[in-house]
matplotlib code that plots the C-alpha trace (Angstrom):
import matplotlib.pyplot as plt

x = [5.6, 4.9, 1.4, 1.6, 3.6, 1.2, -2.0, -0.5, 0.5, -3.0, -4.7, -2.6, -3.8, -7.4, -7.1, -5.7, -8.1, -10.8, -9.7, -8.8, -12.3, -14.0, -12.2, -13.0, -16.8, -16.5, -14.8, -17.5, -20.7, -18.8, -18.5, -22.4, -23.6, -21.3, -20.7, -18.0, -17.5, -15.8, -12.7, -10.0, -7.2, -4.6, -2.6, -0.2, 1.4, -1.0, -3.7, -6.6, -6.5, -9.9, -11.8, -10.1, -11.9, -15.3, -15.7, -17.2, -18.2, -15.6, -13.1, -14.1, -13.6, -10.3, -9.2, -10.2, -8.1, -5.2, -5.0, -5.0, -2.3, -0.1, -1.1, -0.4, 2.9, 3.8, 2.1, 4.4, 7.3, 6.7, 5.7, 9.2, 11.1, 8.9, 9.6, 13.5, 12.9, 12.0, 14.2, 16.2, 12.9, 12.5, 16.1, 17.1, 13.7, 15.5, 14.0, 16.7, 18.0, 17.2, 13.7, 13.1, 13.8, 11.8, 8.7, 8.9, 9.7, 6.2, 4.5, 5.8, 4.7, 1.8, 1.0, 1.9, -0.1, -3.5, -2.8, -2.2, -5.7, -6.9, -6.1, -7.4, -10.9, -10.7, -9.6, -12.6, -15.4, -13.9, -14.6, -17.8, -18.6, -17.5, -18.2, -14.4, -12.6, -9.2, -8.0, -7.4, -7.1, -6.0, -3.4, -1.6, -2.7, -1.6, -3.3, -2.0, -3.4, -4.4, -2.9, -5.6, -4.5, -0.6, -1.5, -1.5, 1.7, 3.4, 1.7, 2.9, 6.2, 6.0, 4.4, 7.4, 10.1, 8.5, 8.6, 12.3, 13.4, 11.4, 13.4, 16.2, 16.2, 15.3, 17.9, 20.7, 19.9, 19.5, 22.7, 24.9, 24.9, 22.1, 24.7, 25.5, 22.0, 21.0, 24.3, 23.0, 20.0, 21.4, 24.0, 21.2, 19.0, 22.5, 22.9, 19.5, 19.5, 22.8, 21.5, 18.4, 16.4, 17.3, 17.3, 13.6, 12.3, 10.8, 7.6, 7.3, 4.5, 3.4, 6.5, 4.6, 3.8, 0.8, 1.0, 4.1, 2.7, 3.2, 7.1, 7.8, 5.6, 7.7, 10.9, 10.2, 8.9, 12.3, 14.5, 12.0, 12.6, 16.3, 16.3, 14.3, 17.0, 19.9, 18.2, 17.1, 21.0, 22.4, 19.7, 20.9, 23.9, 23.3, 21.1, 23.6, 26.2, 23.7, 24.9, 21.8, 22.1, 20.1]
y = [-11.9, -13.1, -12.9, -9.7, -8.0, -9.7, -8.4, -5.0, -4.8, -5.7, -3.7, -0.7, -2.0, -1.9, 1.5, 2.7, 1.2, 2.3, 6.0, 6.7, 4.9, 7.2, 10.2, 9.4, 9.4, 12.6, 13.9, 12.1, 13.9, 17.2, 16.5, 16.0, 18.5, 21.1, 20.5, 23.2, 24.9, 22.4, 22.4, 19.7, 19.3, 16.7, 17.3, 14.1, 14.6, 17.1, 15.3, 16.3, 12.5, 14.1, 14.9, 11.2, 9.7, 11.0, 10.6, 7.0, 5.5, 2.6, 4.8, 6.6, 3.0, 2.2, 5.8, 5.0, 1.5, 3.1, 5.5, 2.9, 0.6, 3.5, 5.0, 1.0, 1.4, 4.7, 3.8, 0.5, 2.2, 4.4, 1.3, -0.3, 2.6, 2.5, -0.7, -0.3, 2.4, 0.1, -2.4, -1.7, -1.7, -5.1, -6.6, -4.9, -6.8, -10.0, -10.8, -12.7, -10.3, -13.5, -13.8, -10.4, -10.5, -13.3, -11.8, -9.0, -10.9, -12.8, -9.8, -8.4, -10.8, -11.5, -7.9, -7.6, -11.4, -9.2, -6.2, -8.8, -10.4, -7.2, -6.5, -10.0, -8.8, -5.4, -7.5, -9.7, -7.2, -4.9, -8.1, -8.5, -5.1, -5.0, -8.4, -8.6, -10.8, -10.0, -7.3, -5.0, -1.0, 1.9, 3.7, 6.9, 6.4, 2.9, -0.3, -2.9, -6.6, -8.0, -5.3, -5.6, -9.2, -8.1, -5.4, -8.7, -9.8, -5.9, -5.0, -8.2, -7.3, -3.5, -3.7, -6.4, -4.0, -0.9, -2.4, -3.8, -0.6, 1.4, -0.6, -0.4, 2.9, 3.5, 1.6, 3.2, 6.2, 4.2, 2.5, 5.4, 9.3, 11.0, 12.6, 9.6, 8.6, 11.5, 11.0, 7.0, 8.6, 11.6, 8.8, 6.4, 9.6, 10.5, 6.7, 6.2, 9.8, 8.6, 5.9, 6.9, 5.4, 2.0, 1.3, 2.5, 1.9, -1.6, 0.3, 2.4, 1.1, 3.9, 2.7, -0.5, -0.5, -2.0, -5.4, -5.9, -4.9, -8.9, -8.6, -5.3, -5.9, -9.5, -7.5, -5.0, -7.7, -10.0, -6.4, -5.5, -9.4, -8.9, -5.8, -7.1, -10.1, -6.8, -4.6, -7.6, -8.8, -5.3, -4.7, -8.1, -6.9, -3.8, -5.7, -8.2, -5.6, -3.0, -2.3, -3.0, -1.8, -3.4]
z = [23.7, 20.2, 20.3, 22.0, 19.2, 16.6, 18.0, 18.2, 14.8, 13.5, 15.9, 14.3, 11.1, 11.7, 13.1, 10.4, 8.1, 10.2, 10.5, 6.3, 5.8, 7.9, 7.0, 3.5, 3.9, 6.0, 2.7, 0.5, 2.8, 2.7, -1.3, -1.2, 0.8, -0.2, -3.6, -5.2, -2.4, -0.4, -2.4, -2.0, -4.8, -5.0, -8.4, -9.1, -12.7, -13.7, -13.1, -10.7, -8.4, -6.3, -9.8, -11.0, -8.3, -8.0, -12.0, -11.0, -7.8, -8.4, -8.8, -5.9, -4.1, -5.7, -4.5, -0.6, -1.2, -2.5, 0.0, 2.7, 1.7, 1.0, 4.6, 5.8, 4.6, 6.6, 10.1, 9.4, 9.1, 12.2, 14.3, 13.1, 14.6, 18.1, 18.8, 18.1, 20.3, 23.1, 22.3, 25.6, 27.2, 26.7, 26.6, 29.8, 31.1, 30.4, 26.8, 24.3, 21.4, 19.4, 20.7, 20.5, 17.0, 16.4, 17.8, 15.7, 12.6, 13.4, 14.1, 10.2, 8.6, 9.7, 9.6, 5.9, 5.2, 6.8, 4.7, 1.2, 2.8, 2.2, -0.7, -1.9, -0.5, -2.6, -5.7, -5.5, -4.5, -7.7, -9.6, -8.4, -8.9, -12.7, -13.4, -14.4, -12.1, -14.5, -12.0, -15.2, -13.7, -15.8, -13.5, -14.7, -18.4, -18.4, -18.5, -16.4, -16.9, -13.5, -11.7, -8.8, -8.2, -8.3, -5.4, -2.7, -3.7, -3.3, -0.7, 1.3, 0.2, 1.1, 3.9, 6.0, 4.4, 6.1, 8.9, 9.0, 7.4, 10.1, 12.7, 11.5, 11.2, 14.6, 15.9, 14.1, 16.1, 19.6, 18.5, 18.0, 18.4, 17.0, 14.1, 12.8, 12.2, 10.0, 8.2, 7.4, 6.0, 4.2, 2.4, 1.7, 0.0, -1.9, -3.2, -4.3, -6.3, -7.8, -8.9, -10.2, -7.6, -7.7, -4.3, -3.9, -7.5, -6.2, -5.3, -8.6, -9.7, -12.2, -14.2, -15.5, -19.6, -21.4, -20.7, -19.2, -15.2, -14.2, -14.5, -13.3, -10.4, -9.7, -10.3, -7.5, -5.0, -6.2, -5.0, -2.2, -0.6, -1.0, 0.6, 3.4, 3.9, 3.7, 6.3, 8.7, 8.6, 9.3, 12.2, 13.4, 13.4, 15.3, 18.1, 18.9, 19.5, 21.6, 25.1, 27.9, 31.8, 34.0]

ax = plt.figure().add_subplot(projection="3d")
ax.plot(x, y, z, "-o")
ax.set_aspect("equal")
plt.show()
């Protein structure tokens, strides 16, 4: 079952890769041929992120990139909540909730190892590109040393806690009554805004300063992992407790 689980989660993975690239160079020949009057905005603190892009060709690149790790990170989250979906599928088939849990715990991380692979790949062919292997990358106005090698090391973090908090939040609702589900997320969306985002603020990148990119980025992954450890213990929790009828 293991190797099951794995090979669907990179499967999704390629996919996904494989359907923003090609949307992209749709976008790009539609840019070409049409010019101006195929018009496209996407306005992100007042600042046109299309026009951003297509001011270089490496930009353009980097765009595509960033696009599909953040895309990665949604299609994980949505496969976490299918598969808790089926989790009485495959218990009431006679699987161990331990197994089970196992499995999927493979299947995470080895999904999030292809995805900071990945990024490894974009790192070093932007190198090659600029003949500047330093991973330097101006993002929002501000200039974050090595930032295109930090990338790996979030988006292996990001990437497993999508798909434990995708799960988890599936199972909440295949746990208990549907009501008590959106109240779990409605209280988790009031305790974050409360608190000014610090349960989410692990991903904010665009909150690095000059020069300073290397620890914010190790004190998001530091909160992501711990969150990780927090949501895989409450799902635990939840699984060992779930009623199956065979």
């Amino acid at each position: 079952m293991t190797k099951r689980l794995i090979k669907e989660h990179l499967i999704n993975n390629v996919w996904t890769v494989g359907t923003i690239v090609g949307f992209s160079l749709i976008f790009l020949l539609l840019r070409a041929v049409l010019g101006d009057r195929f018009i496209l905005d996407l306005v992100i603190a007042d600042r046109d992120i299309i026009k951003v892009a297509e001011s270089s060709a490496f930009l353009t690149f980097i765009g595509i990139c960033a696009v599909v790790l953040v895309t990665l990170l949604f299609v994980s989250y949505v496969t976490g909540i299918v598969y808790a979906a089926t989790t009485r599928t495959y218990l009431g088939a006679g699987v161990a909730r331990r197994s089970y849990l196992k499995s999927l715990l493979a299947a995470w991380g080895t999904s999030a190892v292809s995805v900071a692979l990945g990024s490894v790949l974009v790192a070093v062919i932007a190198g090659i590109w600029k003949s500047d292997f330093s991973g330097t990358l101006t993002v929002a106005d501000y200039t974050v040393q090595g930032l295109l090698w930090y990338v790996p090391i979030a988006g292996l973090a990001a990437v497993f806690l999508a798909n434990a908090v995708g799960f988890l939040t599936g199972l909440v609702f295949v746990r208990f009554p549907w009501w008590i589900g959106v109240g779990a997320i409605l209280l988790y969306v009031l305790i974050d805004s409360w608190t000014n985002g610090w349960i989410s603020s692990w991903g904010g990148f665009l909150d690095w300063h000059v020069g300073t990119g290397g620890s914010q980025l190790w004190k998001h992954v530091l909160a992501g992992g711990v969150q990780s450890v927090v949501v895989i213990g409450i799902s635990w929790a939840l699984l060992r407790r779930l009623s199956i009828r065979r």
